[in-house]
C-alpha positions as CSV (number, residue, x, y, z in Angstrom):
1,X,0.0,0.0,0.0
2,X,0.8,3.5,-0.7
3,X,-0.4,6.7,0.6
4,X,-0.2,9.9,-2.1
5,X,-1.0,13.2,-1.3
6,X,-0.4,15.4,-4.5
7,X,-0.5,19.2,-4.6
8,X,0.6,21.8,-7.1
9,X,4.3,22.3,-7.1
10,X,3.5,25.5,-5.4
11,X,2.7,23.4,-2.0
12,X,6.6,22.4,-1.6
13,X,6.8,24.2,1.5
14,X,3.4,22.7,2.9
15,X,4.6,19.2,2.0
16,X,7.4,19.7,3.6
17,X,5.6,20.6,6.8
18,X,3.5,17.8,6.3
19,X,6.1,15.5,6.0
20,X,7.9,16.7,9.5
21,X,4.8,16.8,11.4
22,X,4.1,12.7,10.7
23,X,7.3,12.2,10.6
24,X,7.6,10.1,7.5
25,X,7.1,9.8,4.2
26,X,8.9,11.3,1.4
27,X,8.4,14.3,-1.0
28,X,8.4,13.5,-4.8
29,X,8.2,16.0,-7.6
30,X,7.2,14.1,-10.9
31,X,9.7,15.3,-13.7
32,X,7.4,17.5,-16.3
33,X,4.9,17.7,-14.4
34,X,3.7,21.0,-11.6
35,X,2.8,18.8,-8.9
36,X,4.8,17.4,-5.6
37,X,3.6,14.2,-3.8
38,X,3.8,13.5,-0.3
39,X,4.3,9.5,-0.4
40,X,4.0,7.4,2.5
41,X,5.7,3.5,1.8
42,X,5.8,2.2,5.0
43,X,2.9,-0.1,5.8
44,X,3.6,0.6,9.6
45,X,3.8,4.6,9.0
46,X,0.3,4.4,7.2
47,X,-1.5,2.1,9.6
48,X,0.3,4.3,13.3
49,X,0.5,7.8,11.5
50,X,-1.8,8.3,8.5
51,X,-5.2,6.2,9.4
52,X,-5.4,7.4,13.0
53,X,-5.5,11.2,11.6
54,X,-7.3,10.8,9.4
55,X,-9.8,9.4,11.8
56,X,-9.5,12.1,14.1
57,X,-9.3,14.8,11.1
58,X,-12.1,13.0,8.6
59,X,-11.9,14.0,4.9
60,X,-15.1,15.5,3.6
61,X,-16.8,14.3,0.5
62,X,-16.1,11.5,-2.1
63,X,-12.4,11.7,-0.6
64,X,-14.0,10.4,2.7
65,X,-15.3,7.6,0.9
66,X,-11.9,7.0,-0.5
67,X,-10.3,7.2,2.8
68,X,-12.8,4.4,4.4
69,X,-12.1,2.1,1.6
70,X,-8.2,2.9,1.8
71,X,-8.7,2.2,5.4
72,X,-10.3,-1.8,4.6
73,X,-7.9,-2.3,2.3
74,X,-5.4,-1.8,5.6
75,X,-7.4,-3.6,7.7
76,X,-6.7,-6.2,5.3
77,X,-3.1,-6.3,4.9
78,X,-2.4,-6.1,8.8
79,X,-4.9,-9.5,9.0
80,X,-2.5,-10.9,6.2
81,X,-5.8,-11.8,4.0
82,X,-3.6,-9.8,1.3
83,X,-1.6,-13.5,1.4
84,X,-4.4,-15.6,0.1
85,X,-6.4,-15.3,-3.2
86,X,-9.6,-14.7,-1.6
87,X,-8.1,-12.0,0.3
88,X,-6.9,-10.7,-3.1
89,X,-9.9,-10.6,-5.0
90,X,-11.6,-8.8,-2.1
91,X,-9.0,-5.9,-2.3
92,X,-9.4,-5.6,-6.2
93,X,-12.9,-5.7,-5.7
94,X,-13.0,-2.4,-3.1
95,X,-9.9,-0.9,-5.3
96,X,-11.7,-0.9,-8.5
97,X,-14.2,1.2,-6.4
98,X,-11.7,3.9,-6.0
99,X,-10.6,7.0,-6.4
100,X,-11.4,8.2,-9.9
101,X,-12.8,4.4,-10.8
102,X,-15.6,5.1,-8.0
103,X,-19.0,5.3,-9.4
104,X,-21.0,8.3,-8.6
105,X,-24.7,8.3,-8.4
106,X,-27.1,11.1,-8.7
């Protein structure tokens, strides 16, 4: 698992910040392009640092929706059901969901 958070390569300085007050993470700027990521790799650093504050701090939105299914997806891979096909199928399923795959209804 990976946590991105991408803003306009204005937002350096608030990545930055971001990145010192988890402590973790690293910052990315994507060649050609006017973005910088904030990119979490470490399982451990998602599940003790990025779920709990985003818990305490919820997103608002289709992004919350996002978040809660980034969050089962987690759940999954610390109960190791990541390690059996079942398990994988039941990840694909909720990823498929996400993000800019998610279906919206009116």
């Amino acid at each position: 698992m990976v946590f991105t958070l991408s803003l306009h390569s204005r937002g350096h300085l608030l990545m930055g910040k971001i990145m010192s007050y988890l402590n973790c993470g690293n910052i990315e700027k994507p060649k050609g392009r006017f973005e910088v990521r904030f990119v979490v790799y470490k399982f451990n650093d998602i599940l003790v640092k990025i779920l709990p504050l985003f818990k305490n701090y919820p997103l608002q939105g289709i992004k919350y929706k996002d978040f809660m299914d980034f969050s089962k997806i987690a759940s999954l891979v610390d109960n190791k059901y990541h390690l059996n096909l079942e398990g994988l199928k039941k990840i694909s399923i909720i990823k498929t969901g996400m993000n800019k795959t998610r279906v919206h209804l009116k």
